[in-house]
C-alpha positions as CSV (number, residue, x, y, z in Angstrom):
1,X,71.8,67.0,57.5
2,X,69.8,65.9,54.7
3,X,66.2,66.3,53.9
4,X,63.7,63.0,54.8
5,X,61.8,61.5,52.3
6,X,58.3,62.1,52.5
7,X,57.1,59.1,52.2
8,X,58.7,55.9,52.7
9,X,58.8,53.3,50.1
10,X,55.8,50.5,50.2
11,X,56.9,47.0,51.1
12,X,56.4,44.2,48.0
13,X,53.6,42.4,48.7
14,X,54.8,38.9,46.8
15,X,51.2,37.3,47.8
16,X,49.1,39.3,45.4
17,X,49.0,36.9,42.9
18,X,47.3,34.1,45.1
19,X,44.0,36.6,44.7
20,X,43.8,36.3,40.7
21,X,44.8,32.6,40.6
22,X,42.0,31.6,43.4
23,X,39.5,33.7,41.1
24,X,40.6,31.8,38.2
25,X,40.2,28.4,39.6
26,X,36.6,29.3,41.1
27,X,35.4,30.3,37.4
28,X,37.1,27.2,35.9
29,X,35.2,25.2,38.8
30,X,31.8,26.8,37.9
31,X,32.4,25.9,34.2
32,X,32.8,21.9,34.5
33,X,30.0,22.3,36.9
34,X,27.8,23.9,34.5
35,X,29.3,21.5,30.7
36,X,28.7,18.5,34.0
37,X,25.5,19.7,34.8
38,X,24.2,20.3,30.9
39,X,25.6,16.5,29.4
40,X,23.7,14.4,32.3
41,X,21.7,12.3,30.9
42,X,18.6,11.0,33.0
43,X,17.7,7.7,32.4
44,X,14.8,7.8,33.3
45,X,13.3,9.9,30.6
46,X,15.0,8.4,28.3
47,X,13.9,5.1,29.0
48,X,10.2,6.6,28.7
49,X,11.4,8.0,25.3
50,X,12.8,4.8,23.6
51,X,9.5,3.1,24.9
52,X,7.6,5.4,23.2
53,X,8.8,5.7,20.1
54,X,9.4,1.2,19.8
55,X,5.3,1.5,20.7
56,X,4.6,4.1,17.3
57,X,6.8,1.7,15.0
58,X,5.6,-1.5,16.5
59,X,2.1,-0.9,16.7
60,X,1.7,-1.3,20.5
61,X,0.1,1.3,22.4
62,X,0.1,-1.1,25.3
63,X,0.5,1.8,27.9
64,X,2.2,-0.5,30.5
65,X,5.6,-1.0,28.9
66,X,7.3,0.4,31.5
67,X,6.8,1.3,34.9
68,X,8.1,4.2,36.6
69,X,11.1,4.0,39.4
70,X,11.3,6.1,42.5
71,X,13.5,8.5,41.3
72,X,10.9,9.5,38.5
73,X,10.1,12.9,38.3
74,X,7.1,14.3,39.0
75,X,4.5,14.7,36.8
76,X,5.1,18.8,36.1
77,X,8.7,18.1,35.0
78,X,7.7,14.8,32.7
79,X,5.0,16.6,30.7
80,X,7.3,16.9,27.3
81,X,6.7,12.9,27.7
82,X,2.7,13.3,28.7
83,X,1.6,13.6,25.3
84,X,-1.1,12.5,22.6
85,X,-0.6,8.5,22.0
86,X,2.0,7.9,19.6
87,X,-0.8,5.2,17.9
88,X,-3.2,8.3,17.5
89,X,-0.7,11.0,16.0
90,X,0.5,8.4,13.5
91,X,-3.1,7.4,12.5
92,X,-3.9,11.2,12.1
93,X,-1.1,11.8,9.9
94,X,-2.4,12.8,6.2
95,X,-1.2,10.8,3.5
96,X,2.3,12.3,1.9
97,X,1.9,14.5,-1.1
98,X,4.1,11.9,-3.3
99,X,1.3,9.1,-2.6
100,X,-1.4,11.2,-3.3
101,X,0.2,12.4,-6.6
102,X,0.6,8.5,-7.2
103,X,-2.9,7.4,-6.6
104,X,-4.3,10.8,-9.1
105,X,-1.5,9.1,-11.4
106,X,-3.1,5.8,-11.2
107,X,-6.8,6.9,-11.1
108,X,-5.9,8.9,-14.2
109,X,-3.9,6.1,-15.9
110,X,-7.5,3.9,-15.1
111,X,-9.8,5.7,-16.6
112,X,-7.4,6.6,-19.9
113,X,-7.4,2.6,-20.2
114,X,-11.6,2.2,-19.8
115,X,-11.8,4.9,-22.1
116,X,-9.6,3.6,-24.8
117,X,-10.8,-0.1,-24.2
118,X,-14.7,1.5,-25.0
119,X,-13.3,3.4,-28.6
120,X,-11.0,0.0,-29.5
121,X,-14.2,-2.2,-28.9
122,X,-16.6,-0.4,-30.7
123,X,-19.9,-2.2,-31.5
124,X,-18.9,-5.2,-29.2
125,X,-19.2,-2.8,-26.3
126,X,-21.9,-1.2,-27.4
127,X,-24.3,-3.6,-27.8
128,X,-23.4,-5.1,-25.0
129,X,-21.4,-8.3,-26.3
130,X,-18.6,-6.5,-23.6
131,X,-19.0,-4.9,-20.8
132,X,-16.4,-2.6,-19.1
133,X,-16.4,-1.2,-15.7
134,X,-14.6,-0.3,-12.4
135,X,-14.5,-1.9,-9.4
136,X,-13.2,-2.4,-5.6
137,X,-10.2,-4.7,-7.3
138,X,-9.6,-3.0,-10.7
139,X,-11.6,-2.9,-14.2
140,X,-13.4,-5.9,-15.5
141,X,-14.2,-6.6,-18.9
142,X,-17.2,-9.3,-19.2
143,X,-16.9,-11.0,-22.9
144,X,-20.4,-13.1,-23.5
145,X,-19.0,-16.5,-24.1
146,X,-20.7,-16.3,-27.6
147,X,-17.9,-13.7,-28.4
148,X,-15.0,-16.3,-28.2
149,X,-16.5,-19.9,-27.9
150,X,-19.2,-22.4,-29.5
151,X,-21.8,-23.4,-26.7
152,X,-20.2,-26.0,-25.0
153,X,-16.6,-25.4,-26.1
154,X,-13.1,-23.8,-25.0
155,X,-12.0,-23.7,-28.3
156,X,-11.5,-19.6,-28.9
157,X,-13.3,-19.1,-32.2
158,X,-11.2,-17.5,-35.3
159,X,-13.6,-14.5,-35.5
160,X,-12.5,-13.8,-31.8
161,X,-8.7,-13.2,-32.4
162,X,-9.9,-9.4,-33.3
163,X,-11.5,-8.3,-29.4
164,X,-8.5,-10.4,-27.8
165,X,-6.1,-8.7,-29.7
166,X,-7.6,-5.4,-29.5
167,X,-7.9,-5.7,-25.5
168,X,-4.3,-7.4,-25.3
169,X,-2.8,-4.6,-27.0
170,X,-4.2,-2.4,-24.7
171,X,-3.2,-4.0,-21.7
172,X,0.6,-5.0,-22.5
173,X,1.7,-1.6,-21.9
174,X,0.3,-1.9,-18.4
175,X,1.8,-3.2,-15.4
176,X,-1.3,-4.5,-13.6
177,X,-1.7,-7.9,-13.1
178,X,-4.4,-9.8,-15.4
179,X,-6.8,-12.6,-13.8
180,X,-9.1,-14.3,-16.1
181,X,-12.1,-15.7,-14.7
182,X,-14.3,-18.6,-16.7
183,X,-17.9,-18.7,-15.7
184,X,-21.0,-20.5,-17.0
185,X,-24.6,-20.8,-16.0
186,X,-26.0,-23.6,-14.0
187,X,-27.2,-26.1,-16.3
188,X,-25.2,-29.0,-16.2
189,X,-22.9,-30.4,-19.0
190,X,-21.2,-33.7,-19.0
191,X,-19.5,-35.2,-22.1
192,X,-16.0,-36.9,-22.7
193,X,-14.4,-33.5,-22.3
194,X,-15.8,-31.6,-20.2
195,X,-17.5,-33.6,-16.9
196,X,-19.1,-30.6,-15.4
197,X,-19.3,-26.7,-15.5
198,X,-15.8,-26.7,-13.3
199,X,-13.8,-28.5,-16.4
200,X,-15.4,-25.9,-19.0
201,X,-15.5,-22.5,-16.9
202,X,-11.4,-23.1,-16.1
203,X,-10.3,-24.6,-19.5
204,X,-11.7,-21.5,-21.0
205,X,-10.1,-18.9,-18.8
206,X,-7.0,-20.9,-19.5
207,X,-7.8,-20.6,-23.4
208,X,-7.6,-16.6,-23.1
209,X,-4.4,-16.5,-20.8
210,X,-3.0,-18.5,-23.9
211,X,-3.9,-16.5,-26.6
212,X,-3.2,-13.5,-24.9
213,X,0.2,-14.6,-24.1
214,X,0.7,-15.0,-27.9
215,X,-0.5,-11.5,-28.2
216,X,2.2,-10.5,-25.8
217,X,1.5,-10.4,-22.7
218,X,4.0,-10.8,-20.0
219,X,2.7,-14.3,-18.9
220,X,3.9,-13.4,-15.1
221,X,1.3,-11.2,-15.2
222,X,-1.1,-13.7,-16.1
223,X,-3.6,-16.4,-13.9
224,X,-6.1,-18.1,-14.6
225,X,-9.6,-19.4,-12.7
226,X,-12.9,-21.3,-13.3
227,X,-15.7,-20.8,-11.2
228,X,-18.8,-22.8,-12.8
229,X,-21.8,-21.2,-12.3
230,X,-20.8,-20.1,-8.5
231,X,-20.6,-16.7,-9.5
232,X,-23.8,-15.1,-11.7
233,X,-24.1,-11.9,-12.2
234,X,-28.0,-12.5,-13.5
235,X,-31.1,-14.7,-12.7
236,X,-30.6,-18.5,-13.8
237,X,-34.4,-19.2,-14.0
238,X,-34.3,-17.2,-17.3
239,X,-32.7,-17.7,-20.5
240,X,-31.9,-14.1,-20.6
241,X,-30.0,-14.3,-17.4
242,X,-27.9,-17.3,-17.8
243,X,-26.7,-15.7,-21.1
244,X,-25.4,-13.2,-19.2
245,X,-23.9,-15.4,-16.7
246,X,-22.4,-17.6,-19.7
247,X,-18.7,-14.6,-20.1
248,X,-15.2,-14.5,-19.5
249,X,-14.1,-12.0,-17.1
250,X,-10.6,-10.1,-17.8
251,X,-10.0,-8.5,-14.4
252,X,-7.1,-5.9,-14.8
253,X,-6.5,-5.5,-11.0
254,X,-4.7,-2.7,-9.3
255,X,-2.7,-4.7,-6.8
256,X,-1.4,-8.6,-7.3
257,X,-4.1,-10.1,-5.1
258,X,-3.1,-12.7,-1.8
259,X,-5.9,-14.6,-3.1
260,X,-7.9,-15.1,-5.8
261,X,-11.3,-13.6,-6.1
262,X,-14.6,-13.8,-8.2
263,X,-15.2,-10.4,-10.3
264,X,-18.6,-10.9,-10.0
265,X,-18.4,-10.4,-6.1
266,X,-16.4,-7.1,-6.2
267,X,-18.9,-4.7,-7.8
């Protein structure tokens, strides 16, 4: 009789594979729930969010835009959104390094140009015939009307071709815009030509515009403006003072203005 086996062979087991595939579909569950669970978007924040940032571009800080729906969530889990006021960060903001390296640019470029117009000028500026200087708007140059006209005309006298020129020169290689202001003192003047201050004070601004558009000026950049005797920079009871209110003011301004304005009003 032969010897027994020891042991007896195992049965196949032809299930075993159910245990690796049921482990594979719970992990592939888990991962749609987690790629689900990190792409849902709640509206409700970002609702709050497009509010906020249509309120910093608009200018509205209105903080009623929107109001909150039930399913908000509470205050704890909004406080990325619970921040400083849009308005106020903005308005905090410093000014970029290019625009302040453009205004030192232009403050530079300024003074080069009053520096320059005080050497070209020479005695005229330094007796005080014409007077330059900075203000709010840009630089003005006062010219006493005895520099370019005969009292009581807006005919530019031949001897005053040599200041225009010397300022036009200057200022063509600018790109400011140029206003030219007539003004005169307050005692009247009525003849055939002129019927009062108004007539005279704008023909001779316009005078200068024309001469220095002959001397090359862009005439784009150019206006012109009388304003009579509404605009003194000295006392009218004196003869002293209403010379000095009797000039032609060149404003070179830094920005084209909305609306004209008097020189003498933006020391």
């Amino acid at each position: 009789m032969g010897r027994r086996r020891k042991f007896e062979d195992e049965p196949d087991n032809n299930d075993r594979w159910l245990v690796s595939y049921a482990d594979f579909i719970t992990l592939l569950f888990a991962f749609f729930v987690v790629m689900y669970g990190i792409s849902s978007v709640n509206d409700q924040k970002y609702k709050e969010l497009t509010s906020a940032l249509g309120s910093a571009f608009s200018g509205n800080t209105n903080d009623n835009t929107s109001s909150p729906s039930p399913d908000t969530p509470p205050a704890a889990d909004r406080h990325v959104l619970k921040t400083t006021p849009t308005s106020s960060l903005i308005h905090a903001l410093p000014l970029s390094r290019l625009q302040k390296e453009r205004q030192r640019k232009e403050q530079e470029s300024i003074s080069a140009m009053i520096a320059t117009l005080n050497r070209a000028l020479g005695n005229l500026a330094t007796n005080g015939k014409i007077s330059i200087s900075k203000t709010s708007l840009g630089v003005r140059i006062d010219i006493a009307d005895g520099v370019l006209f005969q009292a009581g005309s807006a005919a530019i006298k031949a001897e005053a071709d040599a200041p225009i020129s010397e300022i036009t020169q200057i200022l063509a290689d600018q790109q400011y815009a140029i206003q030219v202001e007539g003004h005169t003192d307050n005692v009247p003047i009525s003849n055939a030509q002129f019927p009062s201050n108004w007539e005279l004070s704008s023909m001779r601004a316009t005078s200068v515009v024309r001469k220095m558009i002959e001397n090359g000026i862009d005439a784009a950049r150019l206006s012109a403006v009388g304003y009579s005797d509404t605009q003194p920079i000295a006392d009218n009871q004196t003869a002293e003072g209403r010379a000095q209110n009797r000039r032609v003011s060149i404003m070179v301004l830094y920005h084209k203005p909305e609306k004209l304005q008097g020189a003498a009003n933006q020391q």
